[in-house]
Structures are given as C-alpha cells and as structure tokens.
N, C-alpha and C positions, 0 to 999 in steps of 0.2 A: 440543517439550519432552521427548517420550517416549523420541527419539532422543538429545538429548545427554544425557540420565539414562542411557542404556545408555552412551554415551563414556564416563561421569563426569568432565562438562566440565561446571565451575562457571559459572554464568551469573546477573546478575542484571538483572529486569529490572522497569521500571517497574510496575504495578498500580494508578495512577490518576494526576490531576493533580493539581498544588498550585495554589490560587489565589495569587496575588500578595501576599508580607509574610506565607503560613499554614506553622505550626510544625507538623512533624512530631511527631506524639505520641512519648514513649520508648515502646519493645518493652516488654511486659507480661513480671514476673518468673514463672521457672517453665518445664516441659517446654511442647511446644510441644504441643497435648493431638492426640490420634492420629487423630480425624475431623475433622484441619484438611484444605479443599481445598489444592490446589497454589497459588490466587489468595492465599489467606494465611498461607499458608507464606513465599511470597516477602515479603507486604507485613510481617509480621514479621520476616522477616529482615533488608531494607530499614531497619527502625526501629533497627536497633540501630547500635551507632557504629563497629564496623567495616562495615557493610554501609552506612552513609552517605557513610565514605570512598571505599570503594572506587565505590559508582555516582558519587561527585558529581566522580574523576577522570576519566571523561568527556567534562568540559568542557574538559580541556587535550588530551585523547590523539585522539577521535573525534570530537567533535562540531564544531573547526575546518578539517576536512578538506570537510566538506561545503560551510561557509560557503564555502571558496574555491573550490571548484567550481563552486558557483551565480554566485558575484559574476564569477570571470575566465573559466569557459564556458558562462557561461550554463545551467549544468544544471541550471537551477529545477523544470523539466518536461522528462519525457521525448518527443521528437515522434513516435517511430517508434511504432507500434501495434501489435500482440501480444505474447505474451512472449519471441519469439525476436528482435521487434527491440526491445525493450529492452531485452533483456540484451544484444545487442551493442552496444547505442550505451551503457548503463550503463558496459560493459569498455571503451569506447571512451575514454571519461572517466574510465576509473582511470587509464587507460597514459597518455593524455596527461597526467595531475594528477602520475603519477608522474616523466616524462621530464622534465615544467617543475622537480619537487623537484630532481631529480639534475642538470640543465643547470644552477640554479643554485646547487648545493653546492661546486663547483667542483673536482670527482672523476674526473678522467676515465676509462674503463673500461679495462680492463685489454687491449680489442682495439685501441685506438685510442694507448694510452700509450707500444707499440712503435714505430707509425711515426714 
C-alpha cells in the first residue's frame, strides 16, 4: 500500500467479507477523523456510493478473467513450487488466456495481415 501511495495510484480494496443477503451500512457523515487506520479509511470509503460502484465493477472487468482461466486451463492451483515457478506458469496462463482472446476476436496482427 505504502508503495502505490507514493505512485498516487487509486486502489480499492476489500476489508472484509459480506455474508450472504448482508447490507452494507452507508459511510458515516463528516471528515474522516485523523487517527483513522488505513483498514478504515478504505472500509469507509468502500461505503460510500461511489466507491460501491467502482469496487462492485469488478465483477464485469476482473473477476471473469479468472473464472476462465480456471474452467478452460485448468488454473485452479498452481503445480509448479516456489515463486519462480509460479510466476512462470502464472505468465504462462496470461499469454495463453491472452492468445485464445485475440485467435478469437478475429483480428489478425499486423505481421501476418501482409502475407
């Protein structure tokens, strides 16, 4: 967090779960008082009704990219062990999730449109 505070790259991110059918309380009126942690700083900000749009678009932008990762390769779990091969078999499964978008958008690239 400390690092994209010095970016000042907006992020929001969850701060706890909802159970099933439970209503977010509305954000409390008023400054945000100055000995708030960073946990409820977000979850305040979270409450309010821009910060519910913006996290609950998620469900359209990010959060279907995984589901098809997992269902068409399997990337439920990673197999490879440490973090150097997870992160290649992670990158593995971006490029191929990327190549299957672009084979079928029907775009072909700009090297292969010459021949």
């Amino acid at each position: 967090m400390t690092a994209l505070d010095d970016q000042e790259v907006d992020v929001l991110i969850a701060t706890g779960r909802l159970r099933h059918g439970e209503v977010v309380a509305a954000a409390p009126r008023g400054r945000i008082p100055k000995n708030a942690t960073r946990t409820e700083r977000m979850a305040r900000r979270l409450r309010t009704k821009p910060g519910r749009a913006a996290y609950a678009r998620r469900k359209a932008i990010v959060e279907p990219v995984f589901g098809q990762m997992k269902v068409r390769q399997h990337a439920g779990a990673l197999r490879l062990r440490g973090l150097e091969g997870a992160i290649g078999e992670w990158t593995l499964h971006a490029l191929c999730h990327n190549l299957r978008k672009l084979a079928n958008s029907g775009v072909r690239p700009r090297c292969l449109a010459s021949a």
